[in-house]
N, C-alpha and C positions, 0 to 999 in steps of 0.2 A: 473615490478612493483616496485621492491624496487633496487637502485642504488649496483653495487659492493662493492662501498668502507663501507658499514655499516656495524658494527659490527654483531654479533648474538644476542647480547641485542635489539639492537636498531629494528632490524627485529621482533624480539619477539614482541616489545612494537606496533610493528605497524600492525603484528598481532595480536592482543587484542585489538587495536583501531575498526580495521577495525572489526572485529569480533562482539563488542560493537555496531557497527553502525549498524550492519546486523540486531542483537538482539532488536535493538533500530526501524529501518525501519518494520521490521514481527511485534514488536506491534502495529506500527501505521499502519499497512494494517489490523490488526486482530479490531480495532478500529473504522477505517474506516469501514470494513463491517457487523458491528453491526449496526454501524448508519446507514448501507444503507439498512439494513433489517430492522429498524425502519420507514424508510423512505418510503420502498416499503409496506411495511404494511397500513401506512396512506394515500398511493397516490390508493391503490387498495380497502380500504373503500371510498374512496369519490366514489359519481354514475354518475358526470359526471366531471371529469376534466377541467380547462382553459386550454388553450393554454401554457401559461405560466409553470403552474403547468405538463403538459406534459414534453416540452421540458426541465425542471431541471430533471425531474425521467429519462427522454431519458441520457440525459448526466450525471447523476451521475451513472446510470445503465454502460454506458459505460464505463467509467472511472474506476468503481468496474470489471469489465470483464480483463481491460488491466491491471490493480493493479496485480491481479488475476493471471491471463497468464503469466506473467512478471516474480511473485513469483514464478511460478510452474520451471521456465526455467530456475532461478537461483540455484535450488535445487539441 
């Protein structure tokens, strides 16, 4: 991950980078599945769905699941 020739400064700074981006990624997963619990809320009042309106709940549902999985794997 990081080169020999860097100093311990420099390794630091890029530890706290990377660590910043982590901190920065878990918000926008914790964001993201607000809105998809928003989401799922509105798609499961409607009584009968479009197509349309299916197939985004399918794939946003999905995409929350691998967000999801992803996080748990990184931990």
């Amino acid at each position: 991950l990081y080169p020999k020739n860097e100093s311990e400064e420099e390794i630091s700074e890029s530890r706290k980078s990377i660590e910043l981006r982590l901190e920065e990624a878990k918000m926008i997963l914790e964001n993201f599945q607000k809105t998809f619990s928003k989401i799922k809320k509105m798609y499961e009042s409607v009584p009968n769905p479009d197509n349309e309106l299916k197939n985004y709940y399918k794939q946003q549902e999905k995409y929350v699941k691998k967000l999801t999985a992803e996080s748990k794997i990184r931990k």
